[in-house]
C-alpha positions as CSV (number, residue, x, y, z in Angstrom):
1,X,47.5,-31.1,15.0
2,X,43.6,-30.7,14.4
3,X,43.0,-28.4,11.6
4,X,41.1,-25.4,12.8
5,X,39.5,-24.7,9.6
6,X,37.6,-27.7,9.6
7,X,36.3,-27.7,13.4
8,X,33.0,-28.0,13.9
9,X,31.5,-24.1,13.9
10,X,28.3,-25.7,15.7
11,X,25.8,-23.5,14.4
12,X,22.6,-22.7,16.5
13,X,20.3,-21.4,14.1
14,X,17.9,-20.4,16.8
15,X,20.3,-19.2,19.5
16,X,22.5,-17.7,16.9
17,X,25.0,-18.8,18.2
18,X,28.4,-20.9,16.7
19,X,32.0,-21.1,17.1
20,X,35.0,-18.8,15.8
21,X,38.5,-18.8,15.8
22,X,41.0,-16.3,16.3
23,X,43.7,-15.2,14.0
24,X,44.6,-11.8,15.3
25,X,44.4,-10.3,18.3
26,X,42.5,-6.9,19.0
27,X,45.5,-4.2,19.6
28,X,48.1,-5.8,17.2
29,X,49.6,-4.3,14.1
30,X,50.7,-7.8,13.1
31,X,47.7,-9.9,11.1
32,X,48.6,-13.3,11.3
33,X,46.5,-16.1,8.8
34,X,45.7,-19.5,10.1
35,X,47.8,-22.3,7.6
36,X,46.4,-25.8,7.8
37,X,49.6,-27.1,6.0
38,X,51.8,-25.5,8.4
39,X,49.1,-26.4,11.3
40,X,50.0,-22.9,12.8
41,X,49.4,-19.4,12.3
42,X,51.6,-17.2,9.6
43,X,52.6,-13.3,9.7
44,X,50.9,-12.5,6.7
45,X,50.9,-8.0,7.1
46,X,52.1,-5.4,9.6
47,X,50.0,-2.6,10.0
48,X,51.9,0.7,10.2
49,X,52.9,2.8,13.5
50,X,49.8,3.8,15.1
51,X,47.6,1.6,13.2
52,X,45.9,-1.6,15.0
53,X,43.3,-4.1,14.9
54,X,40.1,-2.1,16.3
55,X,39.0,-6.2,17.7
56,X,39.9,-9.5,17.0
57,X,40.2,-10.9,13.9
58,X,39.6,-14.6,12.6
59,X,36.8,-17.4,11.5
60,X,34.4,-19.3,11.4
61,X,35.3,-22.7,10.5
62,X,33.7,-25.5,8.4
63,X,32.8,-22.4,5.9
64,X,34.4,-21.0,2.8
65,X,33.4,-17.1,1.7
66,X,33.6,-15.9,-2.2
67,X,37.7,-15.5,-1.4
68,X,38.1,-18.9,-0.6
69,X,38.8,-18.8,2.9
70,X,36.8,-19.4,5.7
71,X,34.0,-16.4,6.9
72,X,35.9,-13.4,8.5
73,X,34.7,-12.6,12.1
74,X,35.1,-9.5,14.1
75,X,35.1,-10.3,17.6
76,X,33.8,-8.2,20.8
77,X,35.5,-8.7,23.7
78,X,36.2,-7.4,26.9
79,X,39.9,-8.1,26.5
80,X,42.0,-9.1,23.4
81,X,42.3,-12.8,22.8
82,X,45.3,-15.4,22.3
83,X,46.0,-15.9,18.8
84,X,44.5,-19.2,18.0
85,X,41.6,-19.4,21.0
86,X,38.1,-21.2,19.8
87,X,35.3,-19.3,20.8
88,X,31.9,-19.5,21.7
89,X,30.5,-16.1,20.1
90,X,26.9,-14.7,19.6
91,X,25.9,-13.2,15.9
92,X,25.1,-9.9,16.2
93,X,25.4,-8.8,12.3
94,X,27.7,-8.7,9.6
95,X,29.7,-5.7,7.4
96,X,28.6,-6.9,4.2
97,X,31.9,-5.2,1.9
98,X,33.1,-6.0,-1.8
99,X,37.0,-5.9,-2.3
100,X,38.6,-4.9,-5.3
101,X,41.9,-5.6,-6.5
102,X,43.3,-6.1,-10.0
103,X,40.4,-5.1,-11.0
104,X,38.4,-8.1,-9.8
105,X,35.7,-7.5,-7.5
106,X,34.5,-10.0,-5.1
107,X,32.3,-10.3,-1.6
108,X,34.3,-10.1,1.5
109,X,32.1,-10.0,4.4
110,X,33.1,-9.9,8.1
111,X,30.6,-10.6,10.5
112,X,30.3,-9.6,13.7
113,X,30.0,-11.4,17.0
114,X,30.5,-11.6,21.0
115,X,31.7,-14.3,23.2
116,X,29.2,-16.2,25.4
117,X,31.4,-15.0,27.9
118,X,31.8,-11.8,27.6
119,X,30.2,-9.0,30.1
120,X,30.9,-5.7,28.6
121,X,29.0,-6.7,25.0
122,X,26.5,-9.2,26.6
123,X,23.8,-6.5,25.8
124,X,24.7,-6.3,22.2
125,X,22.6,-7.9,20.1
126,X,22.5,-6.0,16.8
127,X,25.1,-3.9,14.8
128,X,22.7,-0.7,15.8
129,X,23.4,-1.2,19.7
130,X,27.3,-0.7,19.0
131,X,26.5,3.5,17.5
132,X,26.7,5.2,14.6
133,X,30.2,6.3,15.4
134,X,31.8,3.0,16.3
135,X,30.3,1.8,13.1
136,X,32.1,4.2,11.0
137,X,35.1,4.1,12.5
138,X,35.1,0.2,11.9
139,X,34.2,0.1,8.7
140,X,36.9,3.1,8.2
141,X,39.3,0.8,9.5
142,X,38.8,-2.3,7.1
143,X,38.8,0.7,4.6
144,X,42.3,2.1,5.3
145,X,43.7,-1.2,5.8
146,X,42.6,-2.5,2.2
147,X,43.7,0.7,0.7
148,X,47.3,-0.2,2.6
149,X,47.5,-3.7,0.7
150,X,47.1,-2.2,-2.7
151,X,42.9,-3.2,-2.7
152,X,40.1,-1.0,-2.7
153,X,37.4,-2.1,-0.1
154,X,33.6,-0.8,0.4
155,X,31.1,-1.5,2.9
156,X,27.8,-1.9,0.9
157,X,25.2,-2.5,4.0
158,X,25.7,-3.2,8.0
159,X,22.8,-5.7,8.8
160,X,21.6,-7.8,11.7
161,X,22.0,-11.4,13.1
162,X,19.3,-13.1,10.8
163,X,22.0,-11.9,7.7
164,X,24.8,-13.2,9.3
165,X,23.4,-16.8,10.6
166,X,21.8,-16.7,6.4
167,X,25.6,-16.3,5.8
168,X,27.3,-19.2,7.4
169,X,24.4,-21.2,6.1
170,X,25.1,-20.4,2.9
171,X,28.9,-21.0,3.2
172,X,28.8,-24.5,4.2
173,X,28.0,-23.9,7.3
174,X,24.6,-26.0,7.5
């Protein structure tokens, strides 16, 4: 089996544009990682009752972030999508967060994105375009779910698609 985490992301630096793959699907309190040894996908947390994934969750790949796996992506879509589909997605911005635990702080950015196919978020282009509310309610989400796992996360800044495309450059992905 292909290992996902070395698939081309295809970058378009111009475009914005570049490939993710998804680990999670939006709706689901069980957050599965991607395992190249195993060549599959691994229950790795389950959220508790009442608590979901607000979209879905997974990568970008060819890259590697300051925790040593790929870049986190949040995907918009119009419906939640198989665990394991390979995406064409737009870069709209990324959460730029630090994550604490043991008392070792590191970057743990998730940026955000939207299919080429989708119709509901084909007008989003920046984070701004999603509202103030959505925003906090996301980044509330990533906050709870941390605090769940025994970590402490914090969203330092919410910026646009130039940050996020400077962010897969700079993690291999160029």
């Amino acid at each position: 089996m292909t290992d996902l985490t070395k698939l081309s992301h295809e970058l378009d630096t111009v475009k914005g544009t570049c490939r993710a793959v998804i680990e999670t699907s939006r709706g689901r309190r069980a957050k599965y990682d991607y395992d190249p040894a195993v060549g599959g996908f691994v229950a790795a947390t389950l959220l508790p009752e009442g608590m979901s994934f607000p979209l879905d969750f997974g990568f970008i790949p060819s890259t590697r972030a300051e925790d040593g796996d790929p870049l986190d992506v949040l995907v918009l879509f119009d419906e939640p999508c198989e665990m394991g589909a390979v995406l064409g997605v737009r870069l709209v911005g990324i959460i730029e967060g630090e994550q604490t635990e043991g008392g070792r702080t590191i970057r743990n950015d998730r940026l955000l994105a939207v299919p080429l196919l989708s119709r509901l978020y084909s007008d989003v282009r920046r984070p701004e375009d999603l509202g103030d509310e959505y925003l906090r309610n996301l980044n509330a989400f990533w906050t709870q779910y941390n605090a769940l796992r025994g970590r402490r996360f914090e969203v330092r800044n919410v910026r646009g698609a130039d940050v996020a495309i400077a962010a897969v450059l700079r993690s291999g992905g160029g």
